[in-house]
Backbone as CSV, one residue per row, in Angstrom:
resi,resn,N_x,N_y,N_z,CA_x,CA_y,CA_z,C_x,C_y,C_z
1,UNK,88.328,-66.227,-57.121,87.415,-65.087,-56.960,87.779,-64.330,-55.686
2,UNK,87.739,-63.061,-55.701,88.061,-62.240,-54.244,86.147,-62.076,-54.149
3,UNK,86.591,-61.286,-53.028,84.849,-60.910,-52.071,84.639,-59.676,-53.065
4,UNK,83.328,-59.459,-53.209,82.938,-58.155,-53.708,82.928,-56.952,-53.375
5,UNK,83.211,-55.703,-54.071,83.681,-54.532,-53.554,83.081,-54.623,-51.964
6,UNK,81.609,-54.681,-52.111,81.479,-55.296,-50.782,80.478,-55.996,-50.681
7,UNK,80.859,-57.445,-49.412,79.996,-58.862,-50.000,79.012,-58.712,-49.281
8,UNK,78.496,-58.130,-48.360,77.073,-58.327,-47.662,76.058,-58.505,-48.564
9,UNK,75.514,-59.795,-48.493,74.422,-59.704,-49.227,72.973,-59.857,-48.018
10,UNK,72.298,-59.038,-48.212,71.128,-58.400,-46.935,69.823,-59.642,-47.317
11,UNK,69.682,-60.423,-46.383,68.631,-61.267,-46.262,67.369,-60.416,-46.015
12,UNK,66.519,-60.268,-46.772,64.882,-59.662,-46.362,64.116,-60.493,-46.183
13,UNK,64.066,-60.908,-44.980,62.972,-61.928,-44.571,61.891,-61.083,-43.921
14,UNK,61.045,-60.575,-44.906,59.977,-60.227,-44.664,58.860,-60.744,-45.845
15,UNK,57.687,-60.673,-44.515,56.446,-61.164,-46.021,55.630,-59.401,-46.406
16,UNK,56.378,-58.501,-45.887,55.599,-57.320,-46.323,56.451,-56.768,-47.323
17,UNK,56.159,-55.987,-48.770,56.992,-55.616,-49.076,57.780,-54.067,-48.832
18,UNK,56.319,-53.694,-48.201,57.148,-52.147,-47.651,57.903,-52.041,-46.852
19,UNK,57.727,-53.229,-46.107,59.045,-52.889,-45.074,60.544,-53.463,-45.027
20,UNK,60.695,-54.310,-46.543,61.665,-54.198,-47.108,62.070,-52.837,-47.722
21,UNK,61.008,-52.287,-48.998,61.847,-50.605,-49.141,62.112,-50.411,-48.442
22,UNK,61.232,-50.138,-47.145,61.886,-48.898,-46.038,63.562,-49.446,-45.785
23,UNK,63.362,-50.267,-45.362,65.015,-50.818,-44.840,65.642,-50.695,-46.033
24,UNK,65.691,-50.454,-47.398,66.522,-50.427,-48.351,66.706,-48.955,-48.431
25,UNK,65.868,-48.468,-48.235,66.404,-46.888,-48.673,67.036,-46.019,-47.140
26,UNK,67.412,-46.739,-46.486,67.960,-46.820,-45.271,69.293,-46.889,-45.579
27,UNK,69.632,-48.190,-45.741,70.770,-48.961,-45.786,71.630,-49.341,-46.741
28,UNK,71.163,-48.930,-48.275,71.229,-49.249,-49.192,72.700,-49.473,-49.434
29,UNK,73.461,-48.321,-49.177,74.696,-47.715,-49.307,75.307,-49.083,-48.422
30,UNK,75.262,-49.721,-47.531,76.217,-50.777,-46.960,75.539,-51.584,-47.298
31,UNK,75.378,-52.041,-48.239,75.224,-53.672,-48.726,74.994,-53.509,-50.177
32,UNK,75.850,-54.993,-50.590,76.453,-54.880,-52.034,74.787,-55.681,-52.507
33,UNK,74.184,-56.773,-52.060,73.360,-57.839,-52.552,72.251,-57.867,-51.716
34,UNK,71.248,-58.030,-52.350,69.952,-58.542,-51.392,69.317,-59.968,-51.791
35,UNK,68.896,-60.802,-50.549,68.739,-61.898,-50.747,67.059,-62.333,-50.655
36,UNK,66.212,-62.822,-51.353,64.990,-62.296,-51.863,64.663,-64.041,-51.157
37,UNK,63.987,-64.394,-49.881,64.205,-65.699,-49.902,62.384,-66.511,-50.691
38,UNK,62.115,-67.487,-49.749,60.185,-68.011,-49.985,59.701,-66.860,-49.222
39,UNK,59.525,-66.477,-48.355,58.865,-65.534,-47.547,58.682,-65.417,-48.596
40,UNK,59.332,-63.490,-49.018,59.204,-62.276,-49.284,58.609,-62.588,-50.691
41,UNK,59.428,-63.930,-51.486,59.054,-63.983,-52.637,57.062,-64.286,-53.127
42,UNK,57.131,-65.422,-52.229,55.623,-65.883,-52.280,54.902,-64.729,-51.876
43,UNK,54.647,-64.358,-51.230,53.746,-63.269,-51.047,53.574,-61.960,-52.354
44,UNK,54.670,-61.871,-52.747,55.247,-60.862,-53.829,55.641,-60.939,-54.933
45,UNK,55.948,-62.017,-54.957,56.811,-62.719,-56.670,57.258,-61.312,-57.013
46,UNK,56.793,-61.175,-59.179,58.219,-60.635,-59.716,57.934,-59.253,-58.931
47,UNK,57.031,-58.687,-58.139,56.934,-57.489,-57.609,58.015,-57.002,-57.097
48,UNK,58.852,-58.165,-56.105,59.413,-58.031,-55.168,60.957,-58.123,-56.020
49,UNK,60.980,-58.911,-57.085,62.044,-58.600,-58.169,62.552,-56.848,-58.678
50,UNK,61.448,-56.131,-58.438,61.202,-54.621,-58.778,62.285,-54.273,-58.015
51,UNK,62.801,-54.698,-56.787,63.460,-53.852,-56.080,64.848,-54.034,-56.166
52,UNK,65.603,-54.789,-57.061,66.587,-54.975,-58.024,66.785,-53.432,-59.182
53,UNK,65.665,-53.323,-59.787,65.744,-52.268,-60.319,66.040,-50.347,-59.631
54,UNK,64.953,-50.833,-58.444,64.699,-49.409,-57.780,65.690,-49.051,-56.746
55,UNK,66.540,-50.541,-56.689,67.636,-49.733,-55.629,69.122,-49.829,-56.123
56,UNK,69.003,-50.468,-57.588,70.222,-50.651,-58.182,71.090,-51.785,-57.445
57,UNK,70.606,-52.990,-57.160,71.139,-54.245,-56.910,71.324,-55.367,-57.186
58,UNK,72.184,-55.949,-57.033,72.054,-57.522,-57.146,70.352,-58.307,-56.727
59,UNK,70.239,-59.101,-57.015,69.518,-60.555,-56.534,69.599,-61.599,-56.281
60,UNK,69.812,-62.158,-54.990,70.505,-63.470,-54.668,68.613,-63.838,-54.246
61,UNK,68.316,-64.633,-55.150,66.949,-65.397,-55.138,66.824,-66.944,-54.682
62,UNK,66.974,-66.829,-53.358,67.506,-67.945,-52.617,65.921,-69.297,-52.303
63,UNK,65.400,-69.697,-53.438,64.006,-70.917,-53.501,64.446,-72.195,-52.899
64,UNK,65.879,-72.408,-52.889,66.035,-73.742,-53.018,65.467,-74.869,-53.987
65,UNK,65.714,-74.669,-54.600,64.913,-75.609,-55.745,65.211,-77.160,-55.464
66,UNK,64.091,-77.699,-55.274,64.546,-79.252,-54.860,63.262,-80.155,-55.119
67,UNK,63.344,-80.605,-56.848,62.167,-81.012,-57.533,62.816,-81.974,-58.593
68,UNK,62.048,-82.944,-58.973,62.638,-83.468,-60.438,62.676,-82.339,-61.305
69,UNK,63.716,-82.816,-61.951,64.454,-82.170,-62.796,63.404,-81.606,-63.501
70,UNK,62.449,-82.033,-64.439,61.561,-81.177,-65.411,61.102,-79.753,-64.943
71,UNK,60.552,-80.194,-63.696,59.923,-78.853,-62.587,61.038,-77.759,-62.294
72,UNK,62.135,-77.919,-61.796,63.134,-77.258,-61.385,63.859,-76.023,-62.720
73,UNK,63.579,-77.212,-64.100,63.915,-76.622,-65.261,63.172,-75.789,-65.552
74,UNK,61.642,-75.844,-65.597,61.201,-74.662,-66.229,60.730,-73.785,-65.276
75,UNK,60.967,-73.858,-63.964,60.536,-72.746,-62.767,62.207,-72.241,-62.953
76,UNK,63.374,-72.331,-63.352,64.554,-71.630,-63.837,64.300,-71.191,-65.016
77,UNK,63.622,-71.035,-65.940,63.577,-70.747,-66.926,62.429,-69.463,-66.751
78,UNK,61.535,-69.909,-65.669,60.669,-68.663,-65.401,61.439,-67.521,-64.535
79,UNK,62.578,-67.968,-63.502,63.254,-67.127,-62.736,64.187,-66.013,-64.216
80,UNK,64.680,-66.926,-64.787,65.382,-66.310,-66.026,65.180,-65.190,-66.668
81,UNK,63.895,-65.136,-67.034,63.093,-64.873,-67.731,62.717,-63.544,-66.813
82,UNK,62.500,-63.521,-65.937,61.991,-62.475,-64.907,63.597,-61.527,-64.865
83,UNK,64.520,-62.244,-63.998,65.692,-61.448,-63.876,66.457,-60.928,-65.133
84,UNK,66.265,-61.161,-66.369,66.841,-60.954,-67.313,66.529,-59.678,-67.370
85,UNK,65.404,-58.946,-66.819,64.824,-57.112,-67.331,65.909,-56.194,-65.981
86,UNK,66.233,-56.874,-65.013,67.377,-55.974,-64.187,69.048,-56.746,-64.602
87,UNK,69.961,-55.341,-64.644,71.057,-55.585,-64.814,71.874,-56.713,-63.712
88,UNK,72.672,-56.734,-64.327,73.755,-57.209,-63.198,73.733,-59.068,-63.369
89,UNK,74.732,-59.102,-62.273,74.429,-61.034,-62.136,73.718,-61.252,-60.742
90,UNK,72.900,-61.966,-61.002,72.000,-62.676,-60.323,72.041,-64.024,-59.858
91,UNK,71.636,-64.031,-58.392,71.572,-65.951,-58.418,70.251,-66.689,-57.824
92,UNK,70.202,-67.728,-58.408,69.487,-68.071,-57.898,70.064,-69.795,-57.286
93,UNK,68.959,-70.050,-55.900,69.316,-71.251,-55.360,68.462,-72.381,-55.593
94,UNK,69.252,-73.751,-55.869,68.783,-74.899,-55.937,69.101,-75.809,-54.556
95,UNK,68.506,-77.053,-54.148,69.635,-77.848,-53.225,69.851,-78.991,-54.247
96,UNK,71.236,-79.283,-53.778,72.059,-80.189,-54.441,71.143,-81.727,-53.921
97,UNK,70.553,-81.267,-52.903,70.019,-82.869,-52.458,69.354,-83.383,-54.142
98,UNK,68.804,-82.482,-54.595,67.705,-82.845,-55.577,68.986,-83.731,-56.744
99,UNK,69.733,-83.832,-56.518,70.648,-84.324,-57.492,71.303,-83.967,-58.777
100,UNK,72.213,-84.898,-59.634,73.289,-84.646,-60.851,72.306,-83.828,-61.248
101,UNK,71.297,-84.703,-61.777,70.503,-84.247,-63.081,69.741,-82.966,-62.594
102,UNK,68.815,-82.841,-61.594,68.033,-81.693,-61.119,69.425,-80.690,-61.664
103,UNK,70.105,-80.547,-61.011,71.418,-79.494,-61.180,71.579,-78.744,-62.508
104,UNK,71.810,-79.989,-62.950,72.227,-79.806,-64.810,70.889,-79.358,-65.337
105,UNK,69.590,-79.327,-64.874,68.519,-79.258,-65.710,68.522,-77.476,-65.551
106,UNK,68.936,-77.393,-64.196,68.933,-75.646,-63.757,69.963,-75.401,-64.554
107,UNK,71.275,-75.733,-64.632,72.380,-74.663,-65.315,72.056,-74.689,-66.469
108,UNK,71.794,-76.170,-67.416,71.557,-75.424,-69.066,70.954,-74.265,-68.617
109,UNK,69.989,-74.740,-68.509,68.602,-73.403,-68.343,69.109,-71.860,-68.536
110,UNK,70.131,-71.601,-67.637,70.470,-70.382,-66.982,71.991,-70.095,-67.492
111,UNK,72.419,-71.067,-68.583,73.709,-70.735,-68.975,73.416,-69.497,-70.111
112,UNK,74.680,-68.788,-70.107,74.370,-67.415,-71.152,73.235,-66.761,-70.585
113,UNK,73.144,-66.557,-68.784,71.536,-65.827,-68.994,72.892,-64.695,-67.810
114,UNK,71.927,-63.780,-67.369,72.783,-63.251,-66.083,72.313,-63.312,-64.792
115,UNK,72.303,-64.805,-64.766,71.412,-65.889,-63.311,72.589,-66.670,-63.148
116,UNK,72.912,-66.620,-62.243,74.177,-67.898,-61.928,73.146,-69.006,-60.777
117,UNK,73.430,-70.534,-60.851,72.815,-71.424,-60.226,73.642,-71.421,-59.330
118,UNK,72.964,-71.223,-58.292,74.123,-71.296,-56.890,73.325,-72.745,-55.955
119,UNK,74.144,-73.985,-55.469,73.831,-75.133,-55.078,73.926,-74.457,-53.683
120,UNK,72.606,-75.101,-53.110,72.627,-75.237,-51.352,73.258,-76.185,-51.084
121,UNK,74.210,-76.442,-50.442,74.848,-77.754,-49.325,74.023,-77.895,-48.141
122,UNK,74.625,-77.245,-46.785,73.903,-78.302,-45.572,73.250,-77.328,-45.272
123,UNK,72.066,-77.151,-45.000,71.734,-75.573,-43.899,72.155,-75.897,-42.671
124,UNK,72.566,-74.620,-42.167,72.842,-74.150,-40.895,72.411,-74.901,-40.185
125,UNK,70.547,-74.874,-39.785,70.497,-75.503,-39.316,70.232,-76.819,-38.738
126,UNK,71.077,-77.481,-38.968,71.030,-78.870,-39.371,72.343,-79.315,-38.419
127,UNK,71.857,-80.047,-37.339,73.082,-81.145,-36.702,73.650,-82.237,-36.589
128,UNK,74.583,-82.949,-36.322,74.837,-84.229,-36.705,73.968,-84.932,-36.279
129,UNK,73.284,-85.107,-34.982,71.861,-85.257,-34.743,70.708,-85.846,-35.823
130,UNK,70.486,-84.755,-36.774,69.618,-84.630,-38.109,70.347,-85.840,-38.934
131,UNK,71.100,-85.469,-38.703,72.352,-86.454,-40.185,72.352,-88.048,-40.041
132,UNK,72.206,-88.331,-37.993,72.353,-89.216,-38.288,70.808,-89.851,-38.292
133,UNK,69.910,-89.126,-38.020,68.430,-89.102,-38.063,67.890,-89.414,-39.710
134,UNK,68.826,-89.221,-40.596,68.557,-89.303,-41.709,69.057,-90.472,-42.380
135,UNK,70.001,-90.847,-41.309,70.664,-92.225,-41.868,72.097,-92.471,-42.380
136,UNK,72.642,-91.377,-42.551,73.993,-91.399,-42.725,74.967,-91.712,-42.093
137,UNK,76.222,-92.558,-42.109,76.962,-93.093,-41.476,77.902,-92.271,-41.176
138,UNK,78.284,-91.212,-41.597,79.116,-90.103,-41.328,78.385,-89.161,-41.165
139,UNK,77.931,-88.407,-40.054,77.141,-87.459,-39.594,77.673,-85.986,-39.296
140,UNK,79.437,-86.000,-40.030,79.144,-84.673,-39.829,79.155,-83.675,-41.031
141,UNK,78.997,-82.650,-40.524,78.300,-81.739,-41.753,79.500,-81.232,-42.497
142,UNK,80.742,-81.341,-42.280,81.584,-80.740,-42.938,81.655,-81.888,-44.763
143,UNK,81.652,-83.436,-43.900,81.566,-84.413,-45.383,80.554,-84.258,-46.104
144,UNK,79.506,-83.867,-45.416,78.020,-83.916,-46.132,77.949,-82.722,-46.551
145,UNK,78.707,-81.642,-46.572,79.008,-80.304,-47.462,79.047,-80.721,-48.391
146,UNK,80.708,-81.228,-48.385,81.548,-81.414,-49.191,80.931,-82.487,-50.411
147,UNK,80.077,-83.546,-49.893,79.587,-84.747,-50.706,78.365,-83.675,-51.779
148,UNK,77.726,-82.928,-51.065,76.699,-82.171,-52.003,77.175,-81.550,-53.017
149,UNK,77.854,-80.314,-52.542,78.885,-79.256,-53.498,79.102,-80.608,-54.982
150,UNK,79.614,-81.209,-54.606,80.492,-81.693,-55.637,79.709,-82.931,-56.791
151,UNK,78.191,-82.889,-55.883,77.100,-82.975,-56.594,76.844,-82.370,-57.535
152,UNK,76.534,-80.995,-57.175,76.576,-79.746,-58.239,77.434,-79.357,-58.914
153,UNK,78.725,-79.834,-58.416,79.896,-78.842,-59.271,79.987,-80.045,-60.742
154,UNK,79.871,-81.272,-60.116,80.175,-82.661,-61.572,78.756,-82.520,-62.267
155,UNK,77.967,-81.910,-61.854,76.756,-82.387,-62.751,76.665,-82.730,-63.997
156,UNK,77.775,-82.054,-64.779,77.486,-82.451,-66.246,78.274,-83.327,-66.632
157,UNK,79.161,-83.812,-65.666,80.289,-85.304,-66.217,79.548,-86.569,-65.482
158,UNK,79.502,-87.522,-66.639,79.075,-88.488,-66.739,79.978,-89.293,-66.042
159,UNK,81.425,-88.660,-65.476,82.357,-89.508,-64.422,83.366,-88.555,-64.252
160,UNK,84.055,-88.804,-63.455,85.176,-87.707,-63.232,86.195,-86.969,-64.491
161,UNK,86.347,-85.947,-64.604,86.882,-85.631,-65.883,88.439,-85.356,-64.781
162,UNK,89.172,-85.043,-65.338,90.571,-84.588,-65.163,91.604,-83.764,-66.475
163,UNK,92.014,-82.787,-66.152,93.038,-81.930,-67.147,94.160,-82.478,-67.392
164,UNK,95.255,-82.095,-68.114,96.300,-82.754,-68.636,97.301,-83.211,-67.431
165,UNK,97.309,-82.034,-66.137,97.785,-82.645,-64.971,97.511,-83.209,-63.977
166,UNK,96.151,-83.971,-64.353,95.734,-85.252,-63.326,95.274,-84.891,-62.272
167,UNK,94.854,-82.992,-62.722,93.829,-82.333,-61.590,92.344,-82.429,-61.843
168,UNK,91.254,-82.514,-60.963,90.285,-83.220,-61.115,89.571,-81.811,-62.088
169,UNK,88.585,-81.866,-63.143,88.227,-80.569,-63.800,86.358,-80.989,-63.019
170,UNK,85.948,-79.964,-62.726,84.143,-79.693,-62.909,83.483,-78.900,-63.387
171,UNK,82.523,-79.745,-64.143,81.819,-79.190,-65.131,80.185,-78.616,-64.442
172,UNK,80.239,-78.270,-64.137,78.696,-77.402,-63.405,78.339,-76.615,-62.751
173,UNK,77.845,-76.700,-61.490,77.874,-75.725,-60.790,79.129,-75.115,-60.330
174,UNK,78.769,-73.417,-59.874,80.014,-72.868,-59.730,79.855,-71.982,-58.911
175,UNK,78.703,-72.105,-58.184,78.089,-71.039,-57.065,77.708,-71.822,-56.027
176,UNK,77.921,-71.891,-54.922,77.482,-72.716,-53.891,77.208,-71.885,-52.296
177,UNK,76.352,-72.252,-51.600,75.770,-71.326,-49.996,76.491,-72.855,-48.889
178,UNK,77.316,-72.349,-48.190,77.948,-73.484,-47.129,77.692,-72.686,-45.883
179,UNK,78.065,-73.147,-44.425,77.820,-72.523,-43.725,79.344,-72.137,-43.101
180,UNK,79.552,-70.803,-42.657,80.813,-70.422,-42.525,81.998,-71.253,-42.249
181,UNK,81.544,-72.540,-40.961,82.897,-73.222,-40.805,82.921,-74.268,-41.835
182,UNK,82.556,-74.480,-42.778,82.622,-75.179,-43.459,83.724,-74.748,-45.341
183,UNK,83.777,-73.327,-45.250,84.229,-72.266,-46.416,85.492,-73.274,-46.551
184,UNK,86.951,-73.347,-45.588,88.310,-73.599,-45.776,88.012,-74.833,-46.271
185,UNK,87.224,-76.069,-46.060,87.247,-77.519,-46.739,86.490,-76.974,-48.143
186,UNK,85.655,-76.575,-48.364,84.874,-76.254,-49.707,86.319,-75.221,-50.453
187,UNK,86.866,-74.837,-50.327,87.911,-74.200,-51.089,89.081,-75.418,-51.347
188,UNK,89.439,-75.867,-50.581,90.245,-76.764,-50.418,89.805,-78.425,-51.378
189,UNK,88.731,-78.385,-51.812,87.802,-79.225,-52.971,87.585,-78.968,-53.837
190,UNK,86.912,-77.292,-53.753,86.693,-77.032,-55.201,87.533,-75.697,-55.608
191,UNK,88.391,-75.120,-55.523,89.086,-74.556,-55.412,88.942,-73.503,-55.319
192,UNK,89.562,-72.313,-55.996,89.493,-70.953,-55.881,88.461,-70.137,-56.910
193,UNK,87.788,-70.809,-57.827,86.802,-69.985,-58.673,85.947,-70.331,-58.676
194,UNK,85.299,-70.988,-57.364,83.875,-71.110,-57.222,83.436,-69.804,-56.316
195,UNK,82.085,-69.530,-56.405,81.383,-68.376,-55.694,81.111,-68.759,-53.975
196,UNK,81.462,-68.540,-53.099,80.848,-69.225,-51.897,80.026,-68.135,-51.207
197,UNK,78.946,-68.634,-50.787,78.029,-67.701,-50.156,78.018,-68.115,-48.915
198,UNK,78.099,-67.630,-47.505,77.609,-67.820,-46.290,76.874,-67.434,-45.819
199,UNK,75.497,-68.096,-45.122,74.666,-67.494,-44.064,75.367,-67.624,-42.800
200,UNK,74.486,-67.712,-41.761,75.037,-67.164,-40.295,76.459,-66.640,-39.998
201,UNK,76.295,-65.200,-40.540,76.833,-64.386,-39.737,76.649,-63.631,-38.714
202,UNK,77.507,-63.652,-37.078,77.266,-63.022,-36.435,78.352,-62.353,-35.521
203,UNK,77.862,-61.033,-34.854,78.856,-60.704,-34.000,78.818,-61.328,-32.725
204,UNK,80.092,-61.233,-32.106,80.084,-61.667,-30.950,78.851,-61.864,-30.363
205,UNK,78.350,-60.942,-29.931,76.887,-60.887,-28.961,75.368,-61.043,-29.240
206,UNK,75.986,-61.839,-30.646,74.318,-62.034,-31.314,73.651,-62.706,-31.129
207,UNK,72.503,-63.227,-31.278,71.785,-64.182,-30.795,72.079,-65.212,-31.939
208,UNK,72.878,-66.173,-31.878,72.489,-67.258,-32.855,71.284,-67.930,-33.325
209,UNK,70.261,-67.371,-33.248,68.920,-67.868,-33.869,68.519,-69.292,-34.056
210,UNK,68.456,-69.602,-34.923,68.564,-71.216,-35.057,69.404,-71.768,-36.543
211,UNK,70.708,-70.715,-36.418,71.871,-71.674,-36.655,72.550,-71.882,-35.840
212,UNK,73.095,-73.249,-36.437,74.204,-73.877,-35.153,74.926,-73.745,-35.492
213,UNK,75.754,-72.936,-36.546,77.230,-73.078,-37.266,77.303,-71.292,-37.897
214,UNK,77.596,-70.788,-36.532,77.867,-69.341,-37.001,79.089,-68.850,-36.486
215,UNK,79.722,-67.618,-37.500,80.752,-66.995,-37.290,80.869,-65.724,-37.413
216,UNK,81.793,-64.900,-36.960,82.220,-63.437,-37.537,82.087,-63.117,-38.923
217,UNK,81.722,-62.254,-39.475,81.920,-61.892,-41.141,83.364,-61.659,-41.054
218,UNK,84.251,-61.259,-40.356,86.088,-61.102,-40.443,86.736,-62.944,-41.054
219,UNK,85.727,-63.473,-39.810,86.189,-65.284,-40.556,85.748,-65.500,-41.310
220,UNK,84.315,-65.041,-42.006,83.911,-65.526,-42.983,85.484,-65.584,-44.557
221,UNK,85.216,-63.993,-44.737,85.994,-63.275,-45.686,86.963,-63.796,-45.833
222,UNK,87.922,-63.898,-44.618,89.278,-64.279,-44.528,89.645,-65.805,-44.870
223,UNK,88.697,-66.704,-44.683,88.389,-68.165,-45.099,87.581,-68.618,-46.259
224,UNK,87.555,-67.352,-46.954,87.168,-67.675,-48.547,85.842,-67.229,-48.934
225,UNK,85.008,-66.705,-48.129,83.698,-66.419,-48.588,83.767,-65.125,-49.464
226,UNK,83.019,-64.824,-50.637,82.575,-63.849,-51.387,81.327,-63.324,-50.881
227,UNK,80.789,-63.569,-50.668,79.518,-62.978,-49.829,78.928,-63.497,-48.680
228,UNK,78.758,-62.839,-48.053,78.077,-63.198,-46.927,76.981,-62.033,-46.611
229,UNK,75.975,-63.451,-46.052,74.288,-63.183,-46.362,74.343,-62.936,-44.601
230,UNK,73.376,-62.160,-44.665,73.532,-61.609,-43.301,71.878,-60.870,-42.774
231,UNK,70.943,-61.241,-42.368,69.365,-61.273,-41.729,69.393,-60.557,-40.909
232,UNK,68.912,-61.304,-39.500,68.566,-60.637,-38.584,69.072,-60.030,-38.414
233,UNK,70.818,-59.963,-37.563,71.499,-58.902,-37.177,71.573,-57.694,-37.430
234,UNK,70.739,-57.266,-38.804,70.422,-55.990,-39.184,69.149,-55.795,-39.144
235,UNK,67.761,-56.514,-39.539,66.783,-56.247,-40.132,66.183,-56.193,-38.714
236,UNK,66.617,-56.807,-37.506,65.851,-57.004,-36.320,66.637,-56.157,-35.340
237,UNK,67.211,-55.781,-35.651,68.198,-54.915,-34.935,67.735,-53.534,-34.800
238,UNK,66.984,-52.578,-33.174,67.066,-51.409,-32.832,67.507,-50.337,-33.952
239,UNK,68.872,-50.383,-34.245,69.131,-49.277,-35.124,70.157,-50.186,-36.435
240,UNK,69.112,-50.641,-37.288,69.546,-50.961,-38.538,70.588,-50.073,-39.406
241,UNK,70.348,-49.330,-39.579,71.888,-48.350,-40.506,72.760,-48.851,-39.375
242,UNK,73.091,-48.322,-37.989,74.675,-48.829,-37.829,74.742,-50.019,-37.443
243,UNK,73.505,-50.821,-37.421,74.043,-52.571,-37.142,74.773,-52.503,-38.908
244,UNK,74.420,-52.342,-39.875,74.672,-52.384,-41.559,76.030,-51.666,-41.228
245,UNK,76.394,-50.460,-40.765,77.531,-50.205,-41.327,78.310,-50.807,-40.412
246,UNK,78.327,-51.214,-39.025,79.045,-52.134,-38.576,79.730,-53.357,-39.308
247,UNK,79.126,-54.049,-39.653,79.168,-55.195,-40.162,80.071,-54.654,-41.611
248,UNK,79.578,-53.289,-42.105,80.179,-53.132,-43.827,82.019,-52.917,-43.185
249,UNK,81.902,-52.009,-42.263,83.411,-51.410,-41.216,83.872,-53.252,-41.379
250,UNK,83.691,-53.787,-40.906,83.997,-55.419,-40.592,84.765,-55.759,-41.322
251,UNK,83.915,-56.090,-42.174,84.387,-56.154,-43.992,85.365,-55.750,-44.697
252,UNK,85.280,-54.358,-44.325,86.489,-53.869,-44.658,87.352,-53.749,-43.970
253,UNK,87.865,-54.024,-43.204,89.005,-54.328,-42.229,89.777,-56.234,-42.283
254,UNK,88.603,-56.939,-42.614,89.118,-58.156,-43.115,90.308,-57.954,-44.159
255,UNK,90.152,-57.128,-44.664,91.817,-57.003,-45.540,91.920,-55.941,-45.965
């Protein structure tokens, strides 16, 4: 997969919904995707879906879904069902923590729909600290990417499948959110036709917020990401249009 004409996909972390329009009919023009997270959604549900239609965009519908499988299935089947009335492909997010089966219960669901299941791996913010707070003997986040992803990507093999040349095949997920330094090992696993999404992007002088694993959108791109999700640095930012076209200039200069 290459990056999209252009991959910014615009995090609206807001619980109001007007002051998402406003910033859309602003900015619209530099950013390919908008990312609809719990905030904006809970407060708003399919309302806030409307703005898929009214600004002619994508929907990256980022819930995290992380439920037994039954629950996860038919709250995808309700996301489905909603995004199916705006064009385009759509995603929505699960975490892989929830497991094989949670996974597989989301993709039937959403196969043949124009919803792609995109698996959360580690969030941002999360340190080896957390990891080993959680109990894991390998605490850093690049294995514990890599161990999730591939949660989601096997979900539907009952054991490792392999093609006629003894390359490993996966059957499931095919959309996954990593955090930027993590893109070159997640390519390097699952190869070149999975979707990778990154949060924390930032410029040089940004405030890293509370991720601990942020980069340039130039590294993102150049190390395999198709989109990159991108928040504050615009939405909190003095003058939003050129923090947006900054970042779009970026982008396009990555290649």
């Amino acid at each position: 997969m290459t990056p999209a004409d252009n991959p910014i996909c615009l995090a609206l972390d807001y619980s109001e919904l007007d002051e998402a329009r406003d910033l859309l009919s602003k900015i619209r023009q530099n950013i390919g995707m908008i990312k609809i997270g719990s905030e904006l959604f809970t407060a708003h549900g399919r309302e806030a879906l409307e703005l898929s239609k009214e600004f002619a965009v994508p929907v990256f519908l980022d819930l995290k879904l992380n439920d037994i499988p039954t629950t996860v299935e038919k709250t995808t089947e309700v996301v489905c069902r909603l995004l199916s009335k705006y064009s385009g492909q759509h995603y929505l997010s699960v975490h892989c923590m929830g497991g094989a089966n949670m996974c597989q219960a989301a993709f039937n669901v959403a196969r043949g729909s124009n919803v792609r299941i995109t698996g959360t791996t580690v969030l941002t913010s999360l340190s080896e600290r957390d990891f080993r707070d959680f109990g894991f003997r390998d605490s850093r986040p690049g294995i514990r990417t890599i161990n999730l992803a591939l949660v989601g990507a096997d979900c539907l093999n009952n054991q490792m499948a392999y093609n006629a040349t003894k390359q490993r095949v996966f059957l499931g997920l095919n959309s996954f959110v990593c955090a930027p330094n993590q893109l070159s090992l997640m390519r390097q696993n699952l190869g070149d036709d999975v979707v990778l999404m990154t949060p924390g992007i930032r410029s040089t002088n940004d405030d890293n917020q509370d991720h601990l694993r942020t980069k340039p959108i130039g590294f993102a791109l150049k190390n395999g990401a198709n989109w990159v999700v991108i928040g504050r640095p615009i939405t909190k930012s003095a003058d939003p249009v050129s923090a947006s076209l900054h970042f779009k200039e970026q982008a396009e200069r990555a290649f």
